[in-house]
N, C-alpha and C positions, 0 to 999 in steps of 0.2 A: 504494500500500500504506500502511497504518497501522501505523508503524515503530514499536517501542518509543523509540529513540533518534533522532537527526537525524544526516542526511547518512553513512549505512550502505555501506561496498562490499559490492556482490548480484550476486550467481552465478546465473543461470538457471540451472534445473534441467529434465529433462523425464523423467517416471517411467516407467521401459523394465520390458518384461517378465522382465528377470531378477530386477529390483527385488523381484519378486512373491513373496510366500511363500505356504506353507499354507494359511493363513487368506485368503487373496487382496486383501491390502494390502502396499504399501510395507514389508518384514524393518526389523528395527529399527538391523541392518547397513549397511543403505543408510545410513541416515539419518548413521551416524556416517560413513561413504565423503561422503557429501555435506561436512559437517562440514568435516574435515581437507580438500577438495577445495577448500574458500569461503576456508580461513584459509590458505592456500598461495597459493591465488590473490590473497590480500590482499597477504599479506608478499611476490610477485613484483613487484605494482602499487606496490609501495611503496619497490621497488629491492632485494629482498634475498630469492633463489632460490637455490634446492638446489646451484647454482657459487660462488654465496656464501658461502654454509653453508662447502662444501667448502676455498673457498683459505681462509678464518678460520679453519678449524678449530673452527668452534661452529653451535649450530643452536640450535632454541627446541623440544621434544621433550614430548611430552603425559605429564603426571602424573595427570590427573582429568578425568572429564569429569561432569557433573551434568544430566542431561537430563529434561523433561518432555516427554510424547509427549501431544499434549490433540487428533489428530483423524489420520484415516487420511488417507493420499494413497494412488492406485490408478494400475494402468498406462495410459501416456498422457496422465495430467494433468502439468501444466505449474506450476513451482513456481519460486519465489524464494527462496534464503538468503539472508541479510542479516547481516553479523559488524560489531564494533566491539569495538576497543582500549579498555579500562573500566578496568583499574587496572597497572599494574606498576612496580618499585621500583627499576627501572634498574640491578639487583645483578645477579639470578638468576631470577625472578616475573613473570610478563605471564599477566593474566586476559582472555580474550573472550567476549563475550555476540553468540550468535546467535539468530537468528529466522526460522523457515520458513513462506511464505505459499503458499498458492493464488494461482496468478493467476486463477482464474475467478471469485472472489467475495473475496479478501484475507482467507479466514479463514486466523490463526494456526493453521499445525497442529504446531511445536512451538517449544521456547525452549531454550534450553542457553547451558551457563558451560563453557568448558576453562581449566584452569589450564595453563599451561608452563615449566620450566623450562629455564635454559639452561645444553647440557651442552656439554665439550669433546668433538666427533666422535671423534678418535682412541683417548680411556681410556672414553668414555661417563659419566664423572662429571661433577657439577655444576662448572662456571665460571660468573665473573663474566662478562656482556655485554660484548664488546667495542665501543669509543665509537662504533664505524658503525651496532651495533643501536641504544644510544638517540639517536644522530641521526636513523637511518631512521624507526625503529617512532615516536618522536614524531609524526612526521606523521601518523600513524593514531590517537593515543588522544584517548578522549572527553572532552573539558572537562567538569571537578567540576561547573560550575552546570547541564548539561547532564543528569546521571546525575538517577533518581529518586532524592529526598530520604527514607534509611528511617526 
């Protein structure tokens, strides 16, 4: 695949008939189920899952997501996401940028940003990251000379 960034964790995908809406393409629902699927899987790989979450008492909880949808995926094709840790400020903030490919020809069929914040589980308000997230989550963000220069 032709990654936006270097050295991406990718979640196969394979687009099932529920997937399928009206129009008879991939719902735009999936795509976000995908999403949240890549970055759970990322933050498990990386040491820090929903038992995690739970005995800290903190989690990293989606505020935004900003998505460009640039090509259909259809049932039975077989697809790659691909996320990377891009910015976060070790307070409260961790940005990822993902990327969805085809595996049958690696065309981009969409790109997205989620921003997260981290909240305390038990009041649901925003906390400060406890030192095991920016120790974990380090291992996953994208080196500055790495990102596109805007």
């Amino acid at each position: 695949m032709n990654w936006d960034l270097p050295k991406p964790f990718t979640l196969d995908i394979q687009v099932q008939a529920d997937d399928i809406d009206e129009l008879g393409h991939a719902n735009n629902a999936s795509y976000v189920r995908w999403l949240e699927r890549c970055a759970w899987q990322h933050s498990q790989s990386l040491g820090l899952g929903v038992v995690e979450y739970r005995e800290l008492d903190r989690a990293m909880a989606v505020v935004r997501h900003e998505i460009d949808y640039l090509a259909a995926a259809y049932a039975g094709e077989k697809l790659t996401m691909a996320t990377w840790i891009v910015r976060w400020d070790k307070k409260l903030r961790m940005t990822r940028h993902f990327q969805l490919c085809r595996q049958s020809d690696g065309l981009t069929l969409l790109r997205a940003a989620t921003t997260f914040a981290c909240i305390e589980l038990s009041s649901g308000k925003p906390k400060r990251m406890p030192p095991v997230f920016i120790e974990v989550y380090a291992k996953g963000v994208v080196a500055d000379d790495a990102l596109p220069k805007a």
